[in-house]
KOLBA-148537 format. One record per residue (C-alpha): residue in three letters; x, z, y. Coordinates in steps of 0.25 Angstrom, whole numbers, padded with zeros to 4 digits, always signed. Last residue first. Example, Ala and Ser with C-alpha at 12.3 -4.5 7.8 and 13.67 -1.06 7.14 Angstrom:
BEGIN
Ser+0055+0029-0004 Ala+0049+0031-0018 
//
This chain:
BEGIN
Unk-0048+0053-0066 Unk-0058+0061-0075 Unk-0065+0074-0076 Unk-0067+0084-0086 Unk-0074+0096-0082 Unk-0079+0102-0068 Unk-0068+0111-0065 Unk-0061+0099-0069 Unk-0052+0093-0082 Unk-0047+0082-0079 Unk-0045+0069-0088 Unk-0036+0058-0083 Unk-0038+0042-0084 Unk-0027+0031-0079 Unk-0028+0018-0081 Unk-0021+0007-0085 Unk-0029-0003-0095 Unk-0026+0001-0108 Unk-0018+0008-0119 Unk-0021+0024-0119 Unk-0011+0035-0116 Unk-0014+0050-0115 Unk-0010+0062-0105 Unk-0015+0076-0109 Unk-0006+0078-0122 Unk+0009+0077-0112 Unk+0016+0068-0106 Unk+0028+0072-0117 Unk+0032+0057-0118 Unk+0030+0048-0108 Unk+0037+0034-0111 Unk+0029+0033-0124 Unk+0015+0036-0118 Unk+0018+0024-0108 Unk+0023+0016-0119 Unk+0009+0017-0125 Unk+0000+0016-0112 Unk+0006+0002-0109 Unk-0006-0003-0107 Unk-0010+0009-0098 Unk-0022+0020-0099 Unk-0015+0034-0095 Unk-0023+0045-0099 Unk-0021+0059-0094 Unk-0030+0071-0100 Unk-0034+0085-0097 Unk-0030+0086-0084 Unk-0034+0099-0076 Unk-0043+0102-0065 Unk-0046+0117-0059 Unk-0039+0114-0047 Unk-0027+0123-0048 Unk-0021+0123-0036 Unk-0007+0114-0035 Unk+0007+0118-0038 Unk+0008+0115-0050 Unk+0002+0101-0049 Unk+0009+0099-0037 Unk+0023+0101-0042 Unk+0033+0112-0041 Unk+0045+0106-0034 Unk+0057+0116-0038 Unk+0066+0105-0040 Unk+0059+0091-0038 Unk+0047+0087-0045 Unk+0050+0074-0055 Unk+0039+0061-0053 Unk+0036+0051-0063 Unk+0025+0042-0062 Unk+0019+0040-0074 Unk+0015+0025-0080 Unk+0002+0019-0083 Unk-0001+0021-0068 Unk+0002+0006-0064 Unk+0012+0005-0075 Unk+0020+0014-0067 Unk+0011+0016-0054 Unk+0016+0005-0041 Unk+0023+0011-0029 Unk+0032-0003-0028 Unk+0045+0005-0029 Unk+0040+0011-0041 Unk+0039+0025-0039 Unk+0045+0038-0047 Unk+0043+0052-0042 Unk+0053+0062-0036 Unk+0047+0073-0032 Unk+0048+0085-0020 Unk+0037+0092-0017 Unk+0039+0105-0005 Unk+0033+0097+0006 Unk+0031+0081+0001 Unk+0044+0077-0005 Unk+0047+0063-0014 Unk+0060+0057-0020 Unk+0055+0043-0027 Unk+0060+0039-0042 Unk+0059+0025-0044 Unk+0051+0016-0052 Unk+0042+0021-0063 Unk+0042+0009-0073 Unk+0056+0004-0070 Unk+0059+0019-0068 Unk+0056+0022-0081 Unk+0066+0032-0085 Unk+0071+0035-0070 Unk+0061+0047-0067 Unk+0066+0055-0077 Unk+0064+0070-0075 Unk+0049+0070-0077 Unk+0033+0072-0068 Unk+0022+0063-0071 Unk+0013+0055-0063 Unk+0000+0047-0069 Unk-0006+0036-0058 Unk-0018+0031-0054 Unk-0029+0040-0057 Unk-0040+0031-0050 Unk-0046+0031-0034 Unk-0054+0019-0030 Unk-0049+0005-0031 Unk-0036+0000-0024 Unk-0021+0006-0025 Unk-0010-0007-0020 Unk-0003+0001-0011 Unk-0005+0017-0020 Unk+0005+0011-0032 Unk+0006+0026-0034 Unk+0018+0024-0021 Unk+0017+0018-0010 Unk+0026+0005-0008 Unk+0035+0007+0002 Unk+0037+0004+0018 Unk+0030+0019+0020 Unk+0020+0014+0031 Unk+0015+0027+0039 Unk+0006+0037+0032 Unk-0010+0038+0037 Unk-0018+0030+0026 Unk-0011+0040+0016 Unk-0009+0030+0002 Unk-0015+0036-0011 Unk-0014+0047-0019 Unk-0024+0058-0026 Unk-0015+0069-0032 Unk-0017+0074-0048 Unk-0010+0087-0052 Unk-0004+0093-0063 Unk+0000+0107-0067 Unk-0009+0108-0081 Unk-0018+0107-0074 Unk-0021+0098-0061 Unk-0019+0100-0047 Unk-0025+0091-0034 Unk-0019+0083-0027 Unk-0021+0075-0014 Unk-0014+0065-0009 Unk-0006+0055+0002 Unk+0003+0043+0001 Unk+0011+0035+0010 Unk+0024+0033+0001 Unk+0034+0042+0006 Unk+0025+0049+0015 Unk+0018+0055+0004 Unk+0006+0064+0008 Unk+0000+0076+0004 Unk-0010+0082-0005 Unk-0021+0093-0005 Unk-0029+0097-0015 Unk-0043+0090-0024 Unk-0054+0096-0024 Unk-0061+0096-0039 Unk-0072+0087-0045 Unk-0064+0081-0052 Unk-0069+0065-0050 Unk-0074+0067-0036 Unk-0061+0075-0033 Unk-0053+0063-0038 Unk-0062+0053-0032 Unk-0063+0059-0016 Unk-0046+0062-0016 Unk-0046+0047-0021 Unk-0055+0043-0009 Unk-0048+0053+0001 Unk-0035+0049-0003 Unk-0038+0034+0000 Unk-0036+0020-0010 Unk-0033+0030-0021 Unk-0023+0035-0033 Unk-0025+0047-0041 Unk-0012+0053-0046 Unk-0009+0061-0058 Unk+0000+0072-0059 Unk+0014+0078-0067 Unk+0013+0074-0080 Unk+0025+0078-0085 Unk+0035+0068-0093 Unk+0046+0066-0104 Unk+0051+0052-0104 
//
């Protein structure tokens, strides 16, 4: 499975406290967001180089009941704000759907995706795992359309159990995302207007 790295995503409790730790931790504003009616959600983003981004999520106090489990595993998200969850963009949402879950048709304004949830709203591998997600026609995607913010990332790593078969199912990630055995967890390195900082 050939993939892009698309964004990375910050979960929290509130927007406002993840919103606080990101731009405590890089020193920079973070942008405007939106909201996900489909599953309750709201963020904020801001954009990375080389044409990535990273969006603060959590659950929007003030969206009506959706009868469905939210998605980024978001229901059962306790404990300050963390990277949480690595998301990557390809043609082939079906490969390891039993990992991924389905393919979910989203629009917010002039976005349309379609990005892989399990029907529970829990993270493959509980983060170890990509999301996967495919732009529609013509969509240009947030991290190249969003301002340059002066930060970039210089490295991903993805901590897991399984961190081997991960790095096996994903070829052609790219140099700046690496693969350790361990505990999950997920680290990146970003480069700031203030130096190396890390999430």
């Amino acid at each position: 499975m050939t993939l892009t790295l698309d964004h990375l995503a910050v979960g929290c409790v509130t927007l406002e406290e993840g919103v606080a730790w990101v731009e405590t931790r890089l020193g920079v504003a973070l942008g405007a967001g939106g909201r996900h009616a489909h599953y309750g959600t709201h963020n904020r983003l801001i954009g990375l180089a080389p044409g990535l981004y990273l969006e603060v999520i959590a659950k929007d106090p003030d969206a009506p009941d959706t009868g469905r489990a939210a998605w980024f595993d978001l229901d059962r998200f306790t404990g300050p704000p963390r990277l949480a969850n690595w998301l990557c963009r390809t043609d082939d949402l079906t490969t390891h759907r039993d990992i991924t879950g389905p393919a979910v048709s989203l629009q917010r304004g002039d976005l349309r995706w379609d990005i892989t949830v399990p029907d529970d709203g829990t993270l493959p591998m509980a983060g170890g795992f990509p999301t996967l997600l495919r732009w529609g026609v013509g969509v240009t995607p947030p991290g190249r359309a969003l301002e340059d913010s002066g930060c970039a990332l210089k490295r991903l790593t993805i901590t897991h159990p399984q961190a081997d078969w991960i790095r096996g199912q994903v070829t052609g990630i790219g140099d700046n995302v690496a693969f350790e055995v361990g505990p999950i967890a997920l680290h990146a390195d970003i480069a700031t207007p203030h130096g190396l900082r890390d999430l």
